[in-house]
N, C-alpha and C positions, 0 to 999 in steps of 0.2 A: 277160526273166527271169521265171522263173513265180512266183506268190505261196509255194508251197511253200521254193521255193529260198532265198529272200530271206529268209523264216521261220528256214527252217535254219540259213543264214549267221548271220543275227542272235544266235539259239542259242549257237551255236560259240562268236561273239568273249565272248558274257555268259558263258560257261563259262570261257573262257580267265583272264578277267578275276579269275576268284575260283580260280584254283588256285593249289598249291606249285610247284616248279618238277620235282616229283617226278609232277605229274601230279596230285594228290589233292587233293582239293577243302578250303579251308581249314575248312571245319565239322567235312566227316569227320577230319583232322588233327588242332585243335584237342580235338575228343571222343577220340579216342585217346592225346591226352595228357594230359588230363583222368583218364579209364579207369588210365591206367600208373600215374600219381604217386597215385592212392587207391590202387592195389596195394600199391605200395611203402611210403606213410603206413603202411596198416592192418598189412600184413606185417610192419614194423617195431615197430608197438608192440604186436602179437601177439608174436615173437620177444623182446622185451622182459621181458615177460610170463612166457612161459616160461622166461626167464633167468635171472630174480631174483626169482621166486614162493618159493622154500623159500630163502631168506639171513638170515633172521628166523624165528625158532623162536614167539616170542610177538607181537611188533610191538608197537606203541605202548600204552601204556596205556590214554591217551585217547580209541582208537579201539574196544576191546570196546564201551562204551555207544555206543548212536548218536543219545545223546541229544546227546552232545557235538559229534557229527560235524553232525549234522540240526537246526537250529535251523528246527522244523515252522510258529510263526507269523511268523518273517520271509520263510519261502521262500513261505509263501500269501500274503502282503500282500505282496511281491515279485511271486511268480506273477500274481495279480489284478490288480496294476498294468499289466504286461505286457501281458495280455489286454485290458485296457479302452484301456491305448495306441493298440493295434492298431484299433480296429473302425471300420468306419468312420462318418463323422457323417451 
């Protein structure tokens, strides 16, 4: 048997080994349903969105300032901590 052949063969079973039984290799599968379910996430809470955008004439009181929403030196000593978490030593 030639080196080519035996290459090949080898090939084949390592292929065979990682597919669906649909043929498709479990990466490319996995990333396509990966791909679907962010369609469907975002679409959903796009359509959401659009649903219940004008059900509220005013909204919340508390939310005009956003001084109330955005509490700006816990989110930067938050933030900062975060980052200094991360880096490495």
């Amino acid at each position: 048997m030639s080196d080519l052949a035996v290459e090949t063969s080898a090939t084949l079973e390592a292929e065979e080994h990682h597919a669906t039984s649909t043929g498709i290799s479990n990466e490319k599968l996995a990333m396509w349903v990966f791909l679907g379910s962010d369609c469907l996430l975002f679409g959903a809470l796009i359509s959401t969105y659009l649903l219940l955008r004008h059900r509220s004439e005013t909204g919340p009181v508390e939310l005009r300032d956003p001084s109330h929403v955005y509490d700006i030196p816990f989110t930067s000593v938050s933030s900062f901590v975060l980052l200094m978490s991360s880096t490495p030593t």
